[in-house]
C-alpha positions as CSV (number, residue, x, y, z in Angstrom):
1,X,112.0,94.4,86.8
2,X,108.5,94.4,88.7
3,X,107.5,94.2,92.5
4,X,103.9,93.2,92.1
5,X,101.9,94.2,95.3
6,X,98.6,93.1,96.1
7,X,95.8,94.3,97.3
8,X,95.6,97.2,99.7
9,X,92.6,98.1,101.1
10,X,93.5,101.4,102.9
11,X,96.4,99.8,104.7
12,X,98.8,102.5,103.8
13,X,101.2,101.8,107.1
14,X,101.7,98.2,105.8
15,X,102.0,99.8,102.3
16,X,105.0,102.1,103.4
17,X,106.6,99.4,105.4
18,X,106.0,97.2,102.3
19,X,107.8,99.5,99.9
20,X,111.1,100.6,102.1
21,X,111.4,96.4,102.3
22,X,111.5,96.0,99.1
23,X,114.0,99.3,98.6
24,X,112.1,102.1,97.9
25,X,112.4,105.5,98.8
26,X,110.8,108.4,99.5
27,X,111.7,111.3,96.5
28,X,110.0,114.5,96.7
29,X,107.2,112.6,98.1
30,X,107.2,110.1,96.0
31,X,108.2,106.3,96.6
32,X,110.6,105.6,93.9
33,X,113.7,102.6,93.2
34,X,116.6,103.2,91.2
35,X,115.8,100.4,88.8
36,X,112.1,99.0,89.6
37,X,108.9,99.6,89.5
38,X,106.2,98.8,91.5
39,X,102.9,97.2,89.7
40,X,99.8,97.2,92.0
41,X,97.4,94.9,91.3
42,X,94.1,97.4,92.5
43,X,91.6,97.3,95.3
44,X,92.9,100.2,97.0
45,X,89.8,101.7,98.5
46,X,87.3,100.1,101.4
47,X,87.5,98.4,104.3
48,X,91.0,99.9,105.7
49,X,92.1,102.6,108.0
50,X,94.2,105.1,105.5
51,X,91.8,105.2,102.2
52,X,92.8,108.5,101.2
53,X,97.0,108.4,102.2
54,X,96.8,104.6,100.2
55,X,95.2,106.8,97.3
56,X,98.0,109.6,97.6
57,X,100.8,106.6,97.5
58,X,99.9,104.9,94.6
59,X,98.5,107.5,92.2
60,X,101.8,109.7,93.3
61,X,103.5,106.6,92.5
62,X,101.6,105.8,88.9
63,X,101.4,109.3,88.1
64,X,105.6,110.1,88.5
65,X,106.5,106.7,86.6
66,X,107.2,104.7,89.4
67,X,104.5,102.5,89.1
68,X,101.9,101.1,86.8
69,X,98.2,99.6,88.1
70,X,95.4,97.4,87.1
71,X,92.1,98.1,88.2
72,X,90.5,95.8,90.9
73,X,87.1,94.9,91.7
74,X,86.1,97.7,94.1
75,X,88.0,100.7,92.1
76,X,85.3,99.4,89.2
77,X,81.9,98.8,92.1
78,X,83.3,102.7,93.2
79,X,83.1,104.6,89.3
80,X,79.5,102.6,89.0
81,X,78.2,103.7,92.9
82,X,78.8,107.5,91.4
83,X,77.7,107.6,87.6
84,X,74.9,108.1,86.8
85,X,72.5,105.8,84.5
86,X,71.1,107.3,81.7
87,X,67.3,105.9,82.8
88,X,68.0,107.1,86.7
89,X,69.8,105.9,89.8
90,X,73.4,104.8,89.4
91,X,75.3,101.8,87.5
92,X,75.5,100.2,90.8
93,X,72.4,101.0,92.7
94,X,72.2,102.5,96.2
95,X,71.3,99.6,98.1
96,X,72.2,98.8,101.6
97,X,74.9,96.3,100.9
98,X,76.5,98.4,98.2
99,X,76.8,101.3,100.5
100,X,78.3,99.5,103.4
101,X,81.2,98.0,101.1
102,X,81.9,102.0,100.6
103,X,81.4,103.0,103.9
104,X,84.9,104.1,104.9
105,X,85.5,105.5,101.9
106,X,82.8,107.7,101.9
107,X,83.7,108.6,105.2
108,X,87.4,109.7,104.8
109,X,86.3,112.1,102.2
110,X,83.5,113.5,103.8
111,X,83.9,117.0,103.4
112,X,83.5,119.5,100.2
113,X,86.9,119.3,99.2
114,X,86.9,115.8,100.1
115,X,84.4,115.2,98.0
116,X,85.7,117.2,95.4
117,X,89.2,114.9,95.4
118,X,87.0,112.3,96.0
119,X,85.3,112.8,91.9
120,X,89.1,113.2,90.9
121,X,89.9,109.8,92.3
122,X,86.8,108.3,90.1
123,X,88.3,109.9,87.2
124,X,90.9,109.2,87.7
125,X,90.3,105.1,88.5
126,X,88.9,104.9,84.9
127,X,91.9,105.5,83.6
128,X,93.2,102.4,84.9
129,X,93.5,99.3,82.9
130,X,91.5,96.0,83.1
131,X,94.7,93.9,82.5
132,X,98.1,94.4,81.6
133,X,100.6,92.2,79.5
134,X,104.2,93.2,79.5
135,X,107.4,91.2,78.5
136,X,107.4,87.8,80.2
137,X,104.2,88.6,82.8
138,X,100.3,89.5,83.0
139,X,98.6,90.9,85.5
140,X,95.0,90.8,86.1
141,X,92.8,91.9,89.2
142,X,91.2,88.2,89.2
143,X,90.8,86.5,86.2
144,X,93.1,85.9,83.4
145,X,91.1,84.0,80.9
146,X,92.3,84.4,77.4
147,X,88.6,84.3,75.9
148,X,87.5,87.5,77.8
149,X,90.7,89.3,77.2
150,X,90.8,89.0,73.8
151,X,87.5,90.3,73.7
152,X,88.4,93.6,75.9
153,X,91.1,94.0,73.6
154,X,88.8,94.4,70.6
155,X,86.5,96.1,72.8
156,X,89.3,98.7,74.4
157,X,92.6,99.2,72.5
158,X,94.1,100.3,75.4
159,X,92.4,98.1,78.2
160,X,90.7,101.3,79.4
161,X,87.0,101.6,80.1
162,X,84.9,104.1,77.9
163,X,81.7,105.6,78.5
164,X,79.7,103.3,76.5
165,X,81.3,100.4,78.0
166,X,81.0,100.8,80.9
167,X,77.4,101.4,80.9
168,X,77.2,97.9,79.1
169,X,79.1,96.2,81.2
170,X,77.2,97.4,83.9
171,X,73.9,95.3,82.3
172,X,73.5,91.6,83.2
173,X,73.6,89.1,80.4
174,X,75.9,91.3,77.8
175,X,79.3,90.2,76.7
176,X,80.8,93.3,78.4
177,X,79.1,92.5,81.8
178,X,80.6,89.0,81.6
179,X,83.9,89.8,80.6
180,X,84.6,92.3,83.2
181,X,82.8,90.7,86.2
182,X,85.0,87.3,85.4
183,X,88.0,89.8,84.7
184,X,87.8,91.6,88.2
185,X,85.8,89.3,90.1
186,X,86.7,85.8,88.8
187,X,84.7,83.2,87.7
188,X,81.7,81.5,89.3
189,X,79.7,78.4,89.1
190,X,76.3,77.0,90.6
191,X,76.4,75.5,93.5
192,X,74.1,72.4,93.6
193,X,70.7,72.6,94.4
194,X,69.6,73.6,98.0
195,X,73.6,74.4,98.8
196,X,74.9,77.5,99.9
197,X,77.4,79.5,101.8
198,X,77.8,83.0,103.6
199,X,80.5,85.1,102.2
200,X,82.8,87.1,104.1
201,X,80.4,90.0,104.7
202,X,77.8,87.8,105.9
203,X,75.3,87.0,102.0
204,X,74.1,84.1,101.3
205,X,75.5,82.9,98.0
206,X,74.5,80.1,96.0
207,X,77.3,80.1,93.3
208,X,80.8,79.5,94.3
209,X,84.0,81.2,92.7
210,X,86.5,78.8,91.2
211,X,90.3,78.2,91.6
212,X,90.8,79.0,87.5
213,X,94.6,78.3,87.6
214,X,93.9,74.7,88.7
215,X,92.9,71.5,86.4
216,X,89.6,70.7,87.9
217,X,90.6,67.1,86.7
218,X,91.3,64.9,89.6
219,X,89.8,67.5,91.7
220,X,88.0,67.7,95.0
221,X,85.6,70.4,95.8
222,X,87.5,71.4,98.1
223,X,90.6,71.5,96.2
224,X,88.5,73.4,93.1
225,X,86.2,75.8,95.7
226,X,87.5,78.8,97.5
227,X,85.6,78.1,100.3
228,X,84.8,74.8,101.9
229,X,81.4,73.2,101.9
230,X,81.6,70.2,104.3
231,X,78.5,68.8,102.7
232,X,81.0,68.7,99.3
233,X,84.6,69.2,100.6
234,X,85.7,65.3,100.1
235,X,83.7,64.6,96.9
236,X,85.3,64.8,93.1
237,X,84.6,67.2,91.1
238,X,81.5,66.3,88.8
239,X,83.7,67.6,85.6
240,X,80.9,66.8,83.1
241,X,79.0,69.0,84.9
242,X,80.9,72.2,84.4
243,X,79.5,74.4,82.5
244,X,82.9,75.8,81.6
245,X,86.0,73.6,82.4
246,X,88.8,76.2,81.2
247,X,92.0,76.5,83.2
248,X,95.2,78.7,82.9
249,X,97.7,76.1,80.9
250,X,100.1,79.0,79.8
251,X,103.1,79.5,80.5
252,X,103.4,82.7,81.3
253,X,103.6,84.0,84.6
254,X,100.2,85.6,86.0
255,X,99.7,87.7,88.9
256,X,96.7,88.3,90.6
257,X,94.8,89.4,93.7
258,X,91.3,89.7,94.6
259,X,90.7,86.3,96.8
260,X,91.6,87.0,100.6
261,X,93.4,84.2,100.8
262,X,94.6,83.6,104.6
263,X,97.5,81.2,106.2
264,X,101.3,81.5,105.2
265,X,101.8,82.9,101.6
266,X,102.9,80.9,98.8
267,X,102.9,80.2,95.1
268,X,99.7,78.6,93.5
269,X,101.8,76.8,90.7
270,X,105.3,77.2,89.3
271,X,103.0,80.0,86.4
272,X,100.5,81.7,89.1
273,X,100.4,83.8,92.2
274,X,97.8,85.4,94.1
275,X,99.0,88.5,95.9
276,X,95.4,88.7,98.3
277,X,96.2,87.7,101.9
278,X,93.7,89.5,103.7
279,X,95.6,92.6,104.9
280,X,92.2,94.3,105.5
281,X,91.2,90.8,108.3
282,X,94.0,91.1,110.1
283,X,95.9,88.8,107.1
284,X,99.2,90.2,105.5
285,X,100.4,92.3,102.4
286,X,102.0,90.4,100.0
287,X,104.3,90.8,96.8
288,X,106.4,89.0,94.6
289,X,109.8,90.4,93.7
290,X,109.9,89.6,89.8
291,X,113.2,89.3,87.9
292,X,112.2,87.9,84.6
293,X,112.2,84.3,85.3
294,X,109.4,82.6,83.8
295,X,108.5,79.7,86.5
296,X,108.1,81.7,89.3
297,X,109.9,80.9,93.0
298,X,108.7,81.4,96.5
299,X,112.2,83.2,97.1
300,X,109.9,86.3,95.4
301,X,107.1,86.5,97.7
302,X,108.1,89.2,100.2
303,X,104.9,89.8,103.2
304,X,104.5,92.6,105.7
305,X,102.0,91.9,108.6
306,X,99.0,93.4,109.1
307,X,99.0,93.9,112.6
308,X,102.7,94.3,113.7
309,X,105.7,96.1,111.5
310,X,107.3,92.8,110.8
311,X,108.0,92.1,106.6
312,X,109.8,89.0,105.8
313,X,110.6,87.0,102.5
314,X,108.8,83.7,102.7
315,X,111.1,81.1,101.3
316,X,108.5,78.0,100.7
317,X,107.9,75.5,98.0
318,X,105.3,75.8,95.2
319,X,102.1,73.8,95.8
């Protein structure tokens, strides 16, 4: 049985709290429960307070079998900010916005030996996989389209990145750059012309990421969007339109983070769950307590507060 957590951010006091609600305990150092294991959904560096004691948790965790991980957006923006590209500069160039998204992670390891753990933790990140798919769940940083996994599986055996891959996938326009941008990013489409939005760090963005687990059928903007454009909020979605009108239909139970979702937690549909509730804005950290059942119950989702030391079990009704 799993106790899928979402993402952390550097919050490592809401982490610990987090894990002794749900009934782990410290062994030797590392959290551990007699007959579960934890599954973290990534995006463990940036933004929080603790960067390098989240770090310690979770790889102590992963490394002594008491957890397993998939690799989140900003795990993936950090191994591109540090390697090299063959032709100069990084995968992920040393721009000003790109910088400050790494900013306090830079800063907790800002030392030799810090930076020296700091390489190990990059290593160490790329041994994470893009997805995972275990008896009766997945688990995905963002994105679980069928399409783009099947094609990582062909690409990766084992769901890990490799050297060439990576590389590729750090090129816009290839297969691999699609597939893992949608994967650990989620999926994107234009916004009409002369519409925009700022994003939560302040860019102007002109495409708009979709809420994939819904039927865009029947739709509003606002109900498809994840944010609201006034200008579109009340209006149907133009489903001709879409360039790609795929939603999750399966059955299986998926678990996800990545959208800083705010307000009271709760399930997205009796198959999907986002875990993202903005513990790094003052939102909470969230989990679902998994027991095999294959239409999921908001009885599972378990939040601790971001500000105080509260945790609770949300008992609300699916959307």
């Amino acid at each position: 049985m799993y106790d899928i957590i979402g993402d952390i951010h550097g919050h490592a006091l809401e982490l610990r709290n987090m894990l002794t609600t749900l009934g782990y305990t410290l062994d030797q150092e590392v959290y551990r429960h007699p007959t579960r294991q934890v599954i973290f959904v990534g995006d463990f560096v940036d933004r929080g307070p603790h960067i390098r004691e989240t770090l310690e948790i979770v790889r102590g965790m992963i490394d002594n079998g008491a957890a397993l991980a998939v690799m989140g957006n900003h795990e993936y923006n950090a191994i591109c900010f540090h390697e090299k590209h063959p032709q100069g500069g990084h995968l992920r160039p040393h721009i000003p916005r790109n910088i400050f998204q790494h900013t306090r992670t830079l800063e907790e390891f800002n030392s030799r030996e810090g930076w020296e753990k700091w390489q190990d933790y990059i290593e160490w990140f790329k041994t994470l996989p893009l997805f995972l798919e275990l008896p009766g769940l997945r688990v995905v940083h963002a994105c679980w389209d069928p399409r783009h996994i099947q094609y990582l599986r062909e690409q990766l055996p084992d769901a890990r990145l490799t050297g060439a891959f990576l590389l590729l996938s750090s090129q816009r326009g290839t297969p691999e750059y699609r597939a893992v941008e949608e994967t650990l990013k989620g999926k994107e489409v234009d916004l009409p012309v002369g519409t925009s939005f700022h994003d939560k760090d302040g860019n102007v963005r002109t495409k708009m990421r979709t809420r994939w687990w819904c039927d865009p059928h029947g739709c509003t903007y606002q109900d498809y969007y994840l944010e609201p454009i006034e200008a579109l909020n009340s209006q149907p979605v133009d489903y001709a339109a879409l360039t790609d009108s795929w939603h999750y239909q399966d059955d299986t139970p998926v678990f996800f983070g990545h959208y800083w979702l705010r307000g009271t937690p709760q399930l997205l549909g009796a198959h999907a769950v986002c875990l993202d509730y903005s513990v790094a804005k003052g939102g909470e950290l969230v989990a679902y307590r998994w027991n095999g059942e294959q239409e999921l119950t908001a009885a599972g989702l378990v939040s601790v507060s971001g500000h105080t030391d509260s945790s609770t079990s949300i008992p609300l009704a699916s959307e």
